[in-house]
C-alpha positions as CSV (number, residue, x, y, z in Angstrom):
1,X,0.0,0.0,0.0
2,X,1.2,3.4,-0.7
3,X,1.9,5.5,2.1
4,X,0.8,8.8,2.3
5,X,3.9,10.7,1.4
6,X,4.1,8.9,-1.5
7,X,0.7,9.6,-2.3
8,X,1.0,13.5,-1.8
9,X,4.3,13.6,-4.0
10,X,2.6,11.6,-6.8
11,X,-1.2,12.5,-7.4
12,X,-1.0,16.0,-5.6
13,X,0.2,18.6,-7.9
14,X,3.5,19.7,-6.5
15,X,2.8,23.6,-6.8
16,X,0.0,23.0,-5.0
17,X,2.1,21.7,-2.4
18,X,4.6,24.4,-2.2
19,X,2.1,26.7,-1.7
20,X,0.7,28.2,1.2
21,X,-3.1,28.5,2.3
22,X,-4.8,31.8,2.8
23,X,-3.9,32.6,6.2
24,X,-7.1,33.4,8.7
25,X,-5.8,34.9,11.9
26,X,-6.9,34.2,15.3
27,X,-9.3,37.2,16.4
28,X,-10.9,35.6,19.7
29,X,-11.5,38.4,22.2
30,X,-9.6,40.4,19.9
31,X,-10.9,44.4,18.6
32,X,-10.9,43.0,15.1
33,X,-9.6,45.4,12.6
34,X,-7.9,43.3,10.4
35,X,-10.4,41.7,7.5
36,X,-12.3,45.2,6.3
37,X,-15.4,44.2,7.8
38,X,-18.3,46.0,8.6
39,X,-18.1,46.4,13.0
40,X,-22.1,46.9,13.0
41,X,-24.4,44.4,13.4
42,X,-28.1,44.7,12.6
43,X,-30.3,46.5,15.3
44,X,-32.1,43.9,17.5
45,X,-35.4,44.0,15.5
46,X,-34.0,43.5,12.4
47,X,-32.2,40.5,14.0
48,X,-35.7,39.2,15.2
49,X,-37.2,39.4,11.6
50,X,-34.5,37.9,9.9
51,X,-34.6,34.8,12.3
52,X,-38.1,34.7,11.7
53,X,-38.0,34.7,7.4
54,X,-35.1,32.2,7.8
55,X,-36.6,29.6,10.2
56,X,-39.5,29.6,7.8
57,X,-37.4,28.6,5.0
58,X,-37.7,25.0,3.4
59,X,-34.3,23.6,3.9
60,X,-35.1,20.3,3.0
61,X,-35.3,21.6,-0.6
62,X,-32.2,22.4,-3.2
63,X,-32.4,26.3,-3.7
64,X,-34.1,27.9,-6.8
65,X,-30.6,27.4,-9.3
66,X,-31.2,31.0,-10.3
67,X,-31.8,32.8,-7.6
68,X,-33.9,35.4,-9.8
69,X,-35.5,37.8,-7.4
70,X,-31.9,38.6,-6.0
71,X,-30.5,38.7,-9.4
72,X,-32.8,40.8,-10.2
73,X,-32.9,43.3,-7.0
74,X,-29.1,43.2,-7.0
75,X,-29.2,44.5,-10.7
76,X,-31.8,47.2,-9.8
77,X,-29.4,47.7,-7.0
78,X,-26.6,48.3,-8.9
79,X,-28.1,50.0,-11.7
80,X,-27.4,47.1,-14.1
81,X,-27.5,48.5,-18.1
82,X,-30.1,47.2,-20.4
83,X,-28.9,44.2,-22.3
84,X,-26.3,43.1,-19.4
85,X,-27.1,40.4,-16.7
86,X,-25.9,38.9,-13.4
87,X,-24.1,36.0,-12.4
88,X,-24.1,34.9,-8.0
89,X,-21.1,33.9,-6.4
90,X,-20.5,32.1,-3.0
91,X,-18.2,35.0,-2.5
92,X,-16.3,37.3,-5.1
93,X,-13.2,34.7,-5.1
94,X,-15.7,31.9,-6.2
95,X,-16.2,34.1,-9.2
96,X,-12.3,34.9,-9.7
97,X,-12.1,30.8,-9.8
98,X,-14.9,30.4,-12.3
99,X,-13.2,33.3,-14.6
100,X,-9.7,31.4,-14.7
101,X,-11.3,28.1,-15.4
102,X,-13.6,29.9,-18.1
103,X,-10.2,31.6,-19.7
104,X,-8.2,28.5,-19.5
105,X,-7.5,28.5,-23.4
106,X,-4.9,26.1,-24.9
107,X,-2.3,28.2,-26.8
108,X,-2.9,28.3,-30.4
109,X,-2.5,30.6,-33.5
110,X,-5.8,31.8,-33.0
111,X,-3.9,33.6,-29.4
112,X,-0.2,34.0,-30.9
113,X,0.6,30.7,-29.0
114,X,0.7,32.5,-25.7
115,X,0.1,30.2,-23.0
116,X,-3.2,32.0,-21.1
117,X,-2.5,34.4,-18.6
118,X,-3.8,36.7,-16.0
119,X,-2.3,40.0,-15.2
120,X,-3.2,42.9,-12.2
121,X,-1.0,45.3,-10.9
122,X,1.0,44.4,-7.4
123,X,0.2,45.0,-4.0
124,X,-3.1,43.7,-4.9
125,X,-5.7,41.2,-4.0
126,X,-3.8,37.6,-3.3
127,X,-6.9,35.5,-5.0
128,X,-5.9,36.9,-8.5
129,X,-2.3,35.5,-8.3
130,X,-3.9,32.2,-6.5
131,X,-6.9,31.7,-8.7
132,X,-4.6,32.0,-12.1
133,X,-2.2,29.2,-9.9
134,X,-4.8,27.1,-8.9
135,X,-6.2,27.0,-12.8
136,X,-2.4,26.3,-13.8
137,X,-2.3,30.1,-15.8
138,X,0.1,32.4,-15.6
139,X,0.0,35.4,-13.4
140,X,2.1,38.5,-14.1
141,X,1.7,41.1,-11.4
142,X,2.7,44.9,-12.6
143,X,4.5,46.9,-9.7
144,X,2.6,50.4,-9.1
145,X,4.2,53.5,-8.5
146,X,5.7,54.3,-5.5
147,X,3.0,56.2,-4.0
148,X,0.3,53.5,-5.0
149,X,-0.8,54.8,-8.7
150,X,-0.9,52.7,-11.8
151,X,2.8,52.6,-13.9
152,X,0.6,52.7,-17.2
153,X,3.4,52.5,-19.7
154,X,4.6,49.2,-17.5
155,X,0.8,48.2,-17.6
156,X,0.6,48.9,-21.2
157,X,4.0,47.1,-22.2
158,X,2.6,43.8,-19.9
159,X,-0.7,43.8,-22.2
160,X,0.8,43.8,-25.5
161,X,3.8,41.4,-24.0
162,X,1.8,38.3,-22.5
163,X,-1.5,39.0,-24.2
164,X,-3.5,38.3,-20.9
165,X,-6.6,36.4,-20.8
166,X,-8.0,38.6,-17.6
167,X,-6.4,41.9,-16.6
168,X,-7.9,42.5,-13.0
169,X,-8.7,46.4,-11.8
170,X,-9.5,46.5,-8.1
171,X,-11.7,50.1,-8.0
172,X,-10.8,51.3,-5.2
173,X,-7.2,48.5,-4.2
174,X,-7.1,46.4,-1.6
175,X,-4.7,46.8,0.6
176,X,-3.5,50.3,-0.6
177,X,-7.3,51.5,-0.6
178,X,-7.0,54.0,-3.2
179,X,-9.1,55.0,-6.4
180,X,-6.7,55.1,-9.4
181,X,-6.3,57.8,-12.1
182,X,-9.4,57.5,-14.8
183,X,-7.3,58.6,-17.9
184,X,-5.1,55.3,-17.0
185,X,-7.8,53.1,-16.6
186,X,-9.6,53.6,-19.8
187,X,-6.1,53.4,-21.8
188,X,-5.6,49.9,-20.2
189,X,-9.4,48.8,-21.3
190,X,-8.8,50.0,-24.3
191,X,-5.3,47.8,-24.7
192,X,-7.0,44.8,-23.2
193,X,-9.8,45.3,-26.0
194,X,-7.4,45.6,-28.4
195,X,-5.7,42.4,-27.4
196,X,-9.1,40.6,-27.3
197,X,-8.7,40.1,-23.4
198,X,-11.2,40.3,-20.8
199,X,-10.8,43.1,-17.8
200,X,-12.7,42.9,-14.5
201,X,-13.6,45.9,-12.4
202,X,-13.3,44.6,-9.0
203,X,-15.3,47.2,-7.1
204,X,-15.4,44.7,-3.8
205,X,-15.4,48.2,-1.6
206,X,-17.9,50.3,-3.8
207,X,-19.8,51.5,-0.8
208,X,-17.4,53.7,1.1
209,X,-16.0,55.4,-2.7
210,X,-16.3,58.6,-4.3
211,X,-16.6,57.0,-7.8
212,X,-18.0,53.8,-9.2
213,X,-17.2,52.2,-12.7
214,X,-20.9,51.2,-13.4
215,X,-21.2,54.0,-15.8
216,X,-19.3,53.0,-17.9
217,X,-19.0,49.3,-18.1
218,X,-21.8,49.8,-21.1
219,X,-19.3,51.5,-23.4
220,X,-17.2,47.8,-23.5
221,X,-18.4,44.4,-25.0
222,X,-15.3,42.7,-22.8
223,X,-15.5,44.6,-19.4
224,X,-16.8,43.0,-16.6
225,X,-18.0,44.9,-12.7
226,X,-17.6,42.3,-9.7
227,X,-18.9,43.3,-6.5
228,X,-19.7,41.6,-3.1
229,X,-22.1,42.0,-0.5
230,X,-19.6,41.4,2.1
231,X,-17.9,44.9,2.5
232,X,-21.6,45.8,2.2
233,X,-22.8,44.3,5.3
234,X,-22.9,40.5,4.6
235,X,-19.3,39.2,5.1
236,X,-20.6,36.0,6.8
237,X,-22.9,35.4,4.2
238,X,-20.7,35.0,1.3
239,X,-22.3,36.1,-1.9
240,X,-20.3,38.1,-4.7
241,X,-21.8,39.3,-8.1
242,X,-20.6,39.8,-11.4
243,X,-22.3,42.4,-14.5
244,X,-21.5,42.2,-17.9
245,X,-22.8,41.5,-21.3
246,X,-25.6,38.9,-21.6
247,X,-24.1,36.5,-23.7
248,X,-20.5,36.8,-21.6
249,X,-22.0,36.1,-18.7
250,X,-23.9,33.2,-20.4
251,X,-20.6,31.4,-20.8
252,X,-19.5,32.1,-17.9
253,X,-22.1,30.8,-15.8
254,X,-22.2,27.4,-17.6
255,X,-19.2,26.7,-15.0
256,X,-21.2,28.2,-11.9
257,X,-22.4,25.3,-9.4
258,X,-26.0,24.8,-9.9
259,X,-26.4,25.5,-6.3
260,X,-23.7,27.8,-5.1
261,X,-26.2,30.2,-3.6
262,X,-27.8,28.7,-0.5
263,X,-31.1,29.7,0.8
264,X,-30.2,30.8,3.7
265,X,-27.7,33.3,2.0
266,X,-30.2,34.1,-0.7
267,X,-32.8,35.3,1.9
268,X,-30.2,36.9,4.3
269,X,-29.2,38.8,0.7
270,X,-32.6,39.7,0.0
271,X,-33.6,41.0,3.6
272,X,-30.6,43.0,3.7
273,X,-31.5,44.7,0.4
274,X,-34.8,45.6,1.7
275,X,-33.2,47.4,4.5
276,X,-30.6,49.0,2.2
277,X,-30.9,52.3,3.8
278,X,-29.5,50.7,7.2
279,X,-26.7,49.6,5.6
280,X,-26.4,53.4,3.4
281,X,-26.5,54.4,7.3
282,X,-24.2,52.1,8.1
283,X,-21.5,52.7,5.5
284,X,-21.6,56.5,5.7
285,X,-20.7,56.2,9.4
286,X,-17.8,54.2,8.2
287,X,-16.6,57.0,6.2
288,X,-16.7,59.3,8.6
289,X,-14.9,57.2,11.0
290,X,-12.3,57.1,8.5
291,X,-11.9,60.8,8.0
292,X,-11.7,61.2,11.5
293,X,-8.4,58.2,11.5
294,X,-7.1,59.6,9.0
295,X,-6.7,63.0,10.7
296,X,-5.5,61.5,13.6
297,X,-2.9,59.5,11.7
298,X,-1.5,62.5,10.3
299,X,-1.4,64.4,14.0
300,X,0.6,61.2,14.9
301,X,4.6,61.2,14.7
302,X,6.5,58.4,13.3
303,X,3.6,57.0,10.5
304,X,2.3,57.6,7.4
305,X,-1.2,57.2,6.2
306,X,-2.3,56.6,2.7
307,X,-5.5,58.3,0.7
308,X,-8.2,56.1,1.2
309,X,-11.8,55.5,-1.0
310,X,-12.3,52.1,1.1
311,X,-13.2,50.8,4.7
312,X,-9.5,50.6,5.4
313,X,-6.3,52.5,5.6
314,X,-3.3,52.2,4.7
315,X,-0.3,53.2,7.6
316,X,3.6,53.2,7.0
317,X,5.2,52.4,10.2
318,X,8.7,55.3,9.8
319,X,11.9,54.9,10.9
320,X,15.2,51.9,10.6
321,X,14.7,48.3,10.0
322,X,11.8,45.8,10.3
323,X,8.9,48.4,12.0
324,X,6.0,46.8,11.2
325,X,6.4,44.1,13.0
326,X,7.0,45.3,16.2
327,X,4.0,47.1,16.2
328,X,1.7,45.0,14.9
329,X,2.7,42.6,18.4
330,X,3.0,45.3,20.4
331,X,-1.1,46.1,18.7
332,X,-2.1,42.3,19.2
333,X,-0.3,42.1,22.5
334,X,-3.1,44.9,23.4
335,X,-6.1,43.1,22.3
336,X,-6.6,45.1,19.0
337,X,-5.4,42.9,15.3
338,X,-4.8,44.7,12.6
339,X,-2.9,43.0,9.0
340,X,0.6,43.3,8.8
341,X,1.0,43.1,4.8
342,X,4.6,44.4,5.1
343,X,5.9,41.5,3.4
344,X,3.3,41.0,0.8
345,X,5.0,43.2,-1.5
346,X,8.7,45.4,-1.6
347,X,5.9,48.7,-2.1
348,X,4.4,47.7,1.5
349,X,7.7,47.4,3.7
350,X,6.8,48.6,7.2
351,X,3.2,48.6,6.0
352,X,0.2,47.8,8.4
353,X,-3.9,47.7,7.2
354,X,-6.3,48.9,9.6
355,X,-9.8,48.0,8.6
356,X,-12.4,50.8,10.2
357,X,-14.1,50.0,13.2
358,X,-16.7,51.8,15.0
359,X,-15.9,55.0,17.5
360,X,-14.8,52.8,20.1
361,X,-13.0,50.1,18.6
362,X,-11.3,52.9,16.5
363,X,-10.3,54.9,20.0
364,X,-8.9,51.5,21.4
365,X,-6.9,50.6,18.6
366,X,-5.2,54.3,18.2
367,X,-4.3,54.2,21.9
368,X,-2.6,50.6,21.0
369,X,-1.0,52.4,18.3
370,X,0.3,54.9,20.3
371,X,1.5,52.6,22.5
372,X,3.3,50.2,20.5
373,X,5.1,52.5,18.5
């Protein structure tokens, strides 16, 4: 019999192996300020209605494989153009999987015999580069500037070099958190279009921005707008979305799960939806939480804080050697967990996220701030 070594070595792909998992951290009893979360609940009698809709759900049955009446309050939503339609994730990085197994072309004539690709610009969201290595395409990540804008002649040289399959544009970026130049976006759609590639507006943290893409994902047959309900209110939920052109998304879907969506996330969608204007309440009291940490950042010796269109900010730790560190323990060490992503990317050395909290959670973590630096 084989033993288990053995086992992993020969039927496990091996870059599979070297990899590492998406790391979770440990938040028990923790002020938890490190996942870009909303911090508020839903007031107590929305809490009791909610229970009541979901305990009157049929769970012995397979959910409705379309999930229409969210599609279709998520498009109204969202303001959804004529002649586009909406595909459900269990999350945005379900989606990001489906899209790499979708694009997944053989290399041929018909692509110039490039081998299919996906490309983003670095720091950016880990599930692009993981996604393209889980689908076994390649992933060329294109290093911004060094205060977090796009490089678009080192964007532009990467399209017409590796002829990628998916060019990702996080609107606003996660972890840097800021809205890019407009001029540069549309000269990279337009390259990607030329190219016969696909791009994806990734507008995961839509409702704490100035600017959306929405209105203009109808000038571009290969342009497609993903979006989640989890910055939105519904992190636990798990349920993404993606708008484009009807018969893009057609394709697309044919690889979706036929039941990806649960009922109890498809109500819990729904209901929330309804209430929309508790979450609008919700998310502008994030923004002004942020304004006010970003202020207090900048009255604060020895960091740097970074523009911000998102429910997080970024903060360079100053000073010699490894900073970030220190103070992310000396943070943890006082109950309040923020991400260190100083070593995600050269760009980020020293760097720290802070997701934003509520008033309090936001007082305790800039006194453990304070204290750790």
């Amino acid at each position: 019999m084989i033993d288990l070594d053995s086992l992993i070595r020969t039927r496990i792909r091996q870059d599979i192996v070297s990899m590492h998992a998406y790391a979770i951290q440990e938040s028990g009893g923790m002020v938890k300020l490190d996942m870009m979360e909303n911090p508020h609940r839903l007031p107590l009698e929305l809490q009791t209605e909610l229970g009541r809709r979901l305990g009157a759900l049929a769970l012995n049955r397979y959910p409705d494989g379309h999930s229409n009446d969210l599609r279709a309050a998520l498009a109204a939503c969202a303001e959804m153009p004529a002649g586009f339609d909406i595909m459900l994730g269990n999350g945005s990085d379900e989606l990001i999987a489906l899209l790499a197994l979708a694009c997944d072309v053989p290399a041929s004539a018909a692509n110039g015999f490039k081998p299919a690709s996906v490309l983003a610009p670095v720091p950016g969201f880990v599930m692009y580069a993981m996604s393209a290595q889980f689908q076994g395409l390649r992933f060329h990540g294109v290093p911004l500037t060094a205060d977090f804008e796009l490089d678009l002649p080192a964007m532009l040289e990467a399209i017409r070099l590796h002829q990628p399959a998916i060019t990702y544009l996080a609107y606003p970026n996660n972890p840097t958190a800021n809205l890019w130049d407009d001029v540069a976006i549309e000269r990279i759609v337009e390259a990607v279009g030329e190219i016969g590639g696909l791009v994806v507006m990734d507008e995961a943290y839509q409702p704490f921005a100035s600017r959306s893409y929405i209105d203009r994902v109808a000038l571009y047959s290969h342009v497609l707008l993903m979006r989640t309900m989890s910055k939105f209110g519904l992190a636990g939920v798990r349920l993404g979305y993606m708008i484009g052109p009807k018969a893009l998304i057609a394709e697309i879907d044919k690889l979706r799960p036929p039941f990806n969506i649960s009922v109890l996330n498809n109500a819990c969608a729904l209901f929330a939806l309804e209430h929309r204007e508790v979450f609008a309440a919700q998310a502008k009291d994030i923004c002004a939480q942020r304004a006010m940490l970003l202020q207090a950042f900048a009255q604060t010796p020895g960091v740097r804080a970074y523009p911000s269109d998102a429910n997080m900010i970024l903060l360079r730790i100053l000073g010699e050697g490894d900073r970030a560190q220190p103070v992310f323990e000396g943070m943890k060490a006082r109950k309040v967990l923020v991400k260190n992503v100083s070593k995600m990317h050269p760009l980020l050395a020293n760097c720290l996220r802070v997701t934003v909290g509520t008033q309090d959670e936001n007082r305790q973590m800039l006194l453990a701030l304070h204290q750790s630096l």
